[in-house]
C-alpha positions as CSV (number, residue, x, y, z in Angstrom):
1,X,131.7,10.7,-199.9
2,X,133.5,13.7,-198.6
3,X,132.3,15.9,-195.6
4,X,132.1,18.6,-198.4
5,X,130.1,16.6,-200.8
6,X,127.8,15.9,-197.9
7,X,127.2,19.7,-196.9
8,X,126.6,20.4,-200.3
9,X,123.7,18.1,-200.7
10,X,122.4,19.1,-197.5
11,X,122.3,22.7,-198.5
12,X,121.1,21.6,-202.2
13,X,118.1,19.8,-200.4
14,X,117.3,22.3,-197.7
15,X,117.0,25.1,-200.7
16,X,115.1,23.0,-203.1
17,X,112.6,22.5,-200.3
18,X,112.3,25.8,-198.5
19,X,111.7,27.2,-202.0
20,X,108.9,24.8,-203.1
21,X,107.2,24.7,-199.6
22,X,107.7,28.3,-198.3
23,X,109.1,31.0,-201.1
24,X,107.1,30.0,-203.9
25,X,104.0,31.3,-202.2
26,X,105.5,34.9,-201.2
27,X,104.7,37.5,-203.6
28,X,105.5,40.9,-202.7
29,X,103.1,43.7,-204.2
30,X,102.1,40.5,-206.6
31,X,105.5,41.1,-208.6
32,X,108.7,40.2,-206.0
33,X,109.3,36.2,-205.3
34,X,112.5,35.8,-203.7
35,X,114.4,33.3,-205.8
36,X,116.5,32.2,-202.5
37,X,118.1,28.7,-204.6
38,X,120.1,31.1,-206.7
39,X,122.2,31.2,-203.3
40,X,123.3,27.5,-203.6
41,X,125.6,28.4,-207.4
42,X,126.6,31.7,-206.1
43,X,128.5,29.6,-203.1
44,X,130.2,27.6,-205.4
45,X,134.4,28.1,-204.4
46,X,136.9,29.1,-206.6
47,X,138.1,25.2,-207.0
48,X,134.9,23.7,-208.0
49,X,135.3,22.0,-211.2
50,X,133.1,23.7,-214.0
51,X,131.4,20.7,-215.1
52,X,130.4,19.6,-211.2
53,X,128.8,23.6,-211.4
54,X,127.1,23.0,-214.1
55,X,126.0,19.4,-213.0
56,X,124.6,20.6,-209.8
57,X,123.3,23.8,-211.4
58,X,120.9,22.3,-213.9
59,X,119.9,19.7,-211.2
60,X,119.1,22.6,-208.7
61,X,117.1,24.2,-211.5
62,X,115.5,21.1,-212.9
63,X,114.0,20.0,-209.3
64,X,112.6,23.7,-208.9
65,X,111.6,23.1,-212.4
66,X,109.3,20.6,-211.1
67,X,107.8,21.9,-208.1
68,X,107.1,25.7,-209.2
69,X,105.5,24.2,-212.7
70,X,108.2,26.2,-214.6
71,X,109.0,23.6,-217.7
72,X,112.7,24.2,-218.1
73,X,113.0,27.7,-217.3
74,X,114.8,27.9,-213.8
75,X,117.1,24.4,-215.3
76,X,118.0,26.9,-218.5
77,X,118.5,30.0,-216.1
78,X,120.4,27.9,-213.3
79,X,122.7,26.7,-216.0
80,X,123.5,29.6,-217.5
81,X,124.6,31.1,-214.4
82,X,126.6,28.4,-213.3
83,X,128.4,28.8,-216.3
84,X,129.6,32.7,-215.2
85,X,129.9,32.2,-211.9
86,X,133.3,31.0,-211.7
87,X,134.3,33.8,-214.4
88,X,132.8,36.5,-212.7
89,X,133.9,35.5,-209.2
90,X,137.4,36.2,-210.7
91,X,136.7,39.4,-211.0
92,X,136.2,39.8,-207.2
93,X,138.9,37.9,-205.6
94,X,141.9,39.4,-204.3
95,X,144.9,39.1,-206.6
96,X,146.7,36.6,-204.1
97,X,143.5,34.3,-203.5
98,X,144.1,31.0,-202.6
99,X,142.6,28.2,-205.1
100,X,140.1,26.7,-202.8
101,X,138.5,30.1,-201.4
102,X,135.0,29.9,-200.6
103,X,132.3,32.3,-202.4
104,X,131.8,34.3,-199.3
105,X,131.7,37.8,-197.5
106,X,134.1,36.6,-195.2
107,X,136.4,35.6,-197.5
108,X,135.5,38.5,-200.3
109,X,134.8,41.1,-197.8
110,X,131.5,41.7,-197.4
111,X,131.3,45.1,-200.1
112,X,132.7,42.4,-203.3
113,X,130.4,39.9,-202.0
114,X,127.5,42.4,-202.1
115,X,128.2,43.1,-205.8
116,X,129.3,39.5,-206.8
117,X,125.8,38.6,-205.5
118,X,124.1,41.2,-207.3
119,X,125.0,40.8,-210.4
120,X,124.8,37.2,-210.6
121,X,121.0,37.6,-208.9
122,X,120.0,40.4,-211.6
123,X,121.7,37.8,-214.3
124,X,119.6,35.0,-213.1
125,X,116.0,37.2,-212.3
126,X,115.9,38.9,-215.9
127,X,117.2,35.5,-217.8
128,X,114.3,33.7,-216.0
129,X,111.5,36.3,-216.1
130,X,112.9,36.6,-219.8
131,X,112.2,32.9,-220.7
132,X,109.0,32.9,-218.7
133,X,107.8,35.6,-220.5
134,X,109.2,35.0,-224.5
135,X,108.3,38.2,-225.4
136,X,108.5,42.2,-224.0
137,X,104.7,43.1,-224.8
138,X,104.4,43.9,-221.2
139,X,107.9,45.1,-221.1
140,X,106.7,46.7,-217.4
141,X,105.3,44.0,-215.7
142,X,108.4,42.2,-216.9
143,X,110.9,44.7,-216.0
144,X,108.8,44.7,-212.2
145,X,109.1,40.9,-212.1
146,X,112.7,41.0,-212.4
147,X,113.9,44.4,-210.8
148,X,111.3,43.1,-207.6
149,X,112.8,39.5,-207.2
150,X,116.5,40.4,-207.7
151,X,116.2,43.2,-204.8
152,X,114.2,40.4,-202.9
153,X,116.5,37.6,-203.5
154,X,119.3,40.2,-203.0
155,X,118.3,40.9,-199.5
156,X,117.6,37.3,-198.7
157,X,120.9,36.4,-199.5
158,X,122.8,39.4,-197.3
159,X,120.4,38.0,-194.3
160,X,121.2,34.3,-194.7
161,X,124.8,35.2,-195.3
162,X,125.1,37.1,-192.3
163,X,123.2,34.8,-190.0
164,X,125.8,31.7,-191.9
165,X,129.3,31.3,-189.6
């Protein structure tokens, strides 16, 4: 196994955990959880194969599957975003990008990492609380779920991405 390989799974583990033990139980104003895991396929670099993203995608989303009771929602989410990642992350590199650049803000600056981020988190929030739900009676209370954890989620991101060397 690689040193890289070894991170990963370090960083895979150390997500699935802090969100099962710690950010599963904050709810801001009973609508805002901050989906902090979502982190872990956003990182993904530009020379990750697309099959190992969606490997380690569904596996992060299947193990929060199981400890936030969720049957298959944060595995279908999770995959689906580690499907767009690599083609949205295109759209923020620098035309002369090297082929093994890292998803970061000090590699994307930190203004195209800001909006790389956010759109994948507002992907992921209203796919999720869209398969949690099945159905827009309560189109409010969904539309709080999601608008509440992508902001949430958004700004644990920027903090643990600034705190990260």
């Amino acid at each position: 196994m690689t040193i890289d390989t070894l991170k990963r799974i370090l960083i895979f583990l150390t997500l699935c955990l802090s969100q099962a033990l710690v950010l599963n139980r904050i709810q801001l104003f009973h609508c805002a959880t901050p989906l902090l895991y979502v982190y872990f396929v956003i990182a993904f670099p530009r020379s990750f194969p697309k099959w190992a993203a969606l490997l380690w995608s569904f596996s992060m989303g299947f193990i929060i599957d199981v400890f936030s009771n969720t049957p298959g929602v944060a595995s279908a989410s999770l995959t689906f975003l580690g499907l767009l990642q690599p083609y949205l992350l295109e759209l923020f590199l620098p035309r002369n990008a090297e082929e093994d650049i890292h998803s970061s803000a000090a590699s994307l600056g930190w203004a195209n990492f800001v909006k790389l981020s956010s759109l994948l988190v507002v992907i992921y929030c209203f796919t999720f609380f869209s398969l949690e739900a099945f159905n827009f009676f309560n189109w409010m209370q969904w539309l709080a779920f999601a608008a509440g954890s992508s902001v949430l989620t958004l700004l644990f991101i920027i903090t643990l991405e600034s705190v990260r060397k």
